[in-house]
C-alpha positions as CSV (number, residue, x, y, z in Angstrom):
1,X,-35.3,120.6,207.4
2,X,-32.9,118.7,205.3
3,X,-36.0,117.0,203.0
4,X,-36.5,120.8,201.9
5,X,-34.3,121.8,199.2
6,X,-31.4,123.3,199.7
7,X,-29.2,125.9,198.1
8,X,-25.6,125.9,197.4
9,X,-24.9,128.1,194.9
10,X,-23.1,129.9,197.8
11,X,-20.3,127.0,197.4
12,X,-21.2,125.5,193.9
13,X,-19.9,128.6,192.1
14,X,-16.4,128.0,193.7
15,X,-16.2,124.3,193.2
16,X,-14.0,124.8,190.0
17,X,-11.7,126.6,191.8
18,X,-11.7,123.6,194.1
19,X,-10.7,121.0,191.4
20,X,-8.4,123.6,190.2
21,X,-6.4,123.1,193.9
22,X,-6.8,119.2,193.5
23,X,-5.1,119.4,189.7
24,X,-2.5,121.6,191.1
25,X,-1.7,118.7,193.6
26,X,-1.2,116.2,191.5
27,X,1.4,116.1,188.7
28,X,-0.9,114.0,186.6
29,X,-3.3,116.5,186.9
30,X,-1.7,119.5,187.3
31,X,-1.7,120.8,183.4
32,X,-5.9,121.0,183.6
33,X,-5.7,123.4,186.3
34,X,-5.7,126.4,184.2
35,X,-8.4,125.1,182.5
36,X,-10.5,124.6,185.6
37,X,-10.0,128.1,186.5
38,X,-11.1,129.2,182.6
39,X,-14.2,126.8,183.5
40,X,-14.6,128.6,187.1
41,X,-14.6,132.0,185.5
42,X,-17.6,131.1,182.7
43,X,-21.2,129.8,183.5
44,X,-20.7,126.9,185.4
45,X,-18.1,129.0,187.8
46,X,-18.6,132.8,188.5
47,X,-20.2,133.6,185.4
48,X,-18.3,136.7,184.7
49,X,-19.4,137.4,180.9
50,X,-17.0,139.5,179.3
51,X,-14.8,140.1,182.5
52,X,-13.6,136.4,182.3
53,X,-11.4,136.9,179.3
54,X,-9.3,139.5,182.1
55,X,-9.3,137.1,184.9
56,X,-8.5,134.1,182.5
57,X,-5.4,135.8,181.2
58,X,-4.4,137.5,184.7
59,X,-4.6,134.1,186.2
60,X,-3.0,132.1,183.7
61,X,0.0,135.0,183.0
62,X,2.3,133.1,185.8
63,X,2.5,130.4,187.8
64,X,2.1,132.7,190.8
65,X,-1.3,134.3,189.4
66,X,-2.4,130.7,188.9
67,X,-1.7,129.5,192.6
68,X,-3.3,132.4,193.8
69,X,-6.7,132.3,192.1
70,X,-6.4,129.1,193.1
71,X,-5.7,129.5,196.9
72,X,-8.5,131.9,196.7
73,X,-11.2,130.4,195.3
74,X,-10.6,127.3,196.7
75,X,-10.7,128.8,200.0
76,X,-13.7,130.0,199.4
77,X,-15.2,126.8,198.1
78,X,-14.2,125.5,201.7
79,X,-15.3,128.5,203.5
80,X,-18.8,128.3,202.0
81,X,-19.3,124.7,202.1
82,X,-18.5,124.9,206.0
83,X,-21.2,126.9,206.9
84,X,-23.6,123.5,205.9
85,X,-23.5,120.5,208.4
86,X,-23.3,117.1,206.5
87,X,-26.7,116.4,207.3
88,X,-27.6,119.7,204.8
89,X,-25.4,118.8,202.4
90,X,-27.1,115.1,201.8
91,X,-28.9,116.2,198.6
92,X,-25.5,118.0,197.1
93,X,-24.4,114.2,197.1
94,X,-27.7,112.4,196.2
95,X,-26.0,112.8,192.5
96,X,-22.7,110.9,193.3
97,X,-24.9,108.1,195.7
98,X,-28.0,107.7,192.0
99,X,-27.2,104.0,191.1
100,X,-25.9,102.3,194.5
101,X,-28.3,99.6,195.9
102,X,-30.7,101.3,198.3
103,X,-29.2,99.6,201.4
104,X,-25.7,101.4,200.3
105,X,-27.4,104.4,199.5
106,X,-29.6,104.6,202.5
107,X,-26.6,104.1,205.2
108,X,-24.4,106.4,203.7
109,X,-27.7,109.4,204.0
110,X,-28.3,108.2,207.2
111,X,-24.8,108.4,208.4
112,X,-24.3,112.1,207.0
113,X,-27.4,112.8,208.4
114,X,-26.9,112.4,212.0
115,X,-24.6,115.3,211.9
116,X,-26.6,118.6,212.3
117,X,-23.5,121.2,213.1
118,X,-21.6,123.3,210.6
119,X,-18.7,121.7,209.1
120,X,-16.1,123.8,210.0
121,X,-17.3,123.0,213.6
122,X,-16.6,119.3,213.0
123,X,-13.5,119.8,211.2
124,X,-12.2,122.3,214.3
125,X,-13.2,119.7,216.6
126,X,-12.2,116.9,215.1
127,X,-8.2,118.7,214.3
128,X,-8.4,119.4,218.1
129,X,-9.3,115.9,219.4
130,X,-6.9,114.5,217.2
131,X,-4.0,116.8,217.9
132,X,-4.6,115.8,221.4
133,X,-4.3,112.0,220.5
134,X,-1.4,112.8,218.8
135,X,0.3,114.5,222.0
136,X,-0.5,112.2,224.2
137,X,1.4,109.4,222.1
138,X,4.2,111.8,222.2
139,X,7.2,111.1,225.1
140,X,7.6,115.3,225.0
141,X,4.0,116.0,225.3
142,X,2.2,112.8,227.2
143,X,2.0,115.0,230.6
144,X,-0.1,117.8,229.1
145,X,-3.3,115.3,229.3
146,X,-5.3,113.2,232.0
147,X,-6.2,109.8,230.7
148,X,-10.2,111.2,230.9
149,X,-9.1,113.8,228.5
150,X,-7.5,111.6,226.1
151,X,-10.0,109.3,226.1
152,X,-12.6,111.5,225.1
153,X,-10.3,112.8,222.2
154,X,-10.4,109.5,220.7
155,X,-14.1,109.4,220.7
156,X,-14.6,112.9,219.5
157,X,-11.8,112.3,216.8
158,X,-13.7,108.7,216.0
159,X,-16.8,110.1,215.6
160,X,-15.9,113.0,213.4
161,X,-13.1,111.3,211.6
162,X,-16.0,108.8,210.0
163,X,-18.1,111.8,208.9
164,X,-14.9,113.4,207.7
165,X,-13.6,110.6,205.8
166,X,-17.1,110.0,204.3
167,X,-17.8,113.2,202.9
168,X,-13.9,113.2,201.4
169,X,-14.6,110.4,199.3
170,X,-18.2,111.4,198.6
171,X,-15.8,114.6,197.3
172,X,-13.4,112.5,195.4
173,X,-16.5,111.7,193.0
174,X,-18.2,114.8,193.1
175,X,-15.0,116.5,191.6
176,X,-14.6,113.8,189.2
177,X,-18.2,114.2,187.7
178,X,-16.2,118.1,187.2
179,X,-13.0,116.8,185.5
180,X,-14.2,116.3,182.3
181,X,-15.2,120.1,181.9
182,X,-11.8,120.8,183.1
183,X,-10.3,118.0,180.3
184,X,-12.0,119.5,177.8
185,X,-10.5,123.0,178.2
186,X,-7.5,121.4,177.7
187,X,-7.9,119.4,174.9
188,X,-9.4,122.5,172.7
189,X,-5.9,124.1,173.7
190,X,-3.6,121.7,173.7
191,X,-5.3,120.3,170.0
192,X,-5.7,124.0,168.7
193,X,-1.9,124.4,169.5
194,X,-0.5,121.6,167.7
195,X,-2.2,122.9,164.7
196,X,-0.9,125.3,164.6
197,X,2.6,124.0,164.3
198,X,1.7,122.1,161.7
């Protein structure tokens, strides 16, 4: 099943919103987030034609408008994307894994691959096991939990902790292969700004 190509445009289209919510985060970043979200609303995003000069300005009229469109769409980038396991989303990340040695390359696959259920069934799991772990450390909370049941919350939160962590920095340079789309917007701004001060 996952040798047979798969489709994400169900996701894809929201992964601008998604860098949009990672610029926001960071102050380095944070001035390309606009521009992400004028990159989300044209072809490589939603591909809304004329509408995207509306949603552009609506977004970009307040810090507010921007924080929602981005709440929004990258909720919906994560929403999507959960409904994949890891093991059908090997081929979105065949792109980011082109150019590692094939032993690299191969053990990553085959790590991501050995995980068949939804992602947002790992990431539940994985937030419960280690919430337990977390309570079970804790003097208030360490009675809740038998020693059978804590133990098995550190091997559930091991085993999807490693898939988790993977696929997160599998996602730092997916949404770096994005940025410069995002950078770009910027500069044509930023450039077409300061000449007109001039």
């Amino acid at each position: 099943m996952t040798d047979e190509k798969q489709d994400y445009s169900s996701f894809e289209r929201y992964m601008y919103g998604a860098l949009a919510g990672r610029f926001l985060q960071s102050k380095e970043n944070a001035r390309h987030t606009p521009s992400a979200l004028e990159v989300l609303a044209g072809a490589k995003g939603l591909n809304l034609g004329e509408e995207a000069e509306g949603f552009i300005k609506g977004t970009q009229a307040s810090e507010k408008g921007i924080q929602t469109a981005v709440g929004i769409y990258a909720g919906k980038f994560e929403e999507k994307r959960g409904e994949y396991s890891p093991s059908q989303l090997s081929q979105f990340y065949l792109p980011i894994l082109d150019g590692l040695e094939n032993g690299t390359r191969e053990t990553i696959l085959r790590h991501i691959k050995e995980y068949t259920e939804p992602l947002k069934e790992i990431i539940k799991k994985y937030k419960r096991a280690a919430k337990i772990v977390e309570e079970s450390e804790d003097d208030d909370f360490k009675d809740m939990y038998t020693p059978e049941q804590v133990s098995e919350a550190k091997k559930t939160a091991e085993k999807y902790g490693k898939v988790l962590n993977t696929l997160q920095k599998l996602d730092e340079y997916k949404f770096e292969t994005l940025r410069p789309d995002a950078v770009d917007v910027t500069r044509k701004s930023e450039l077409k700004n300061l000449a007109s001060k001039l």
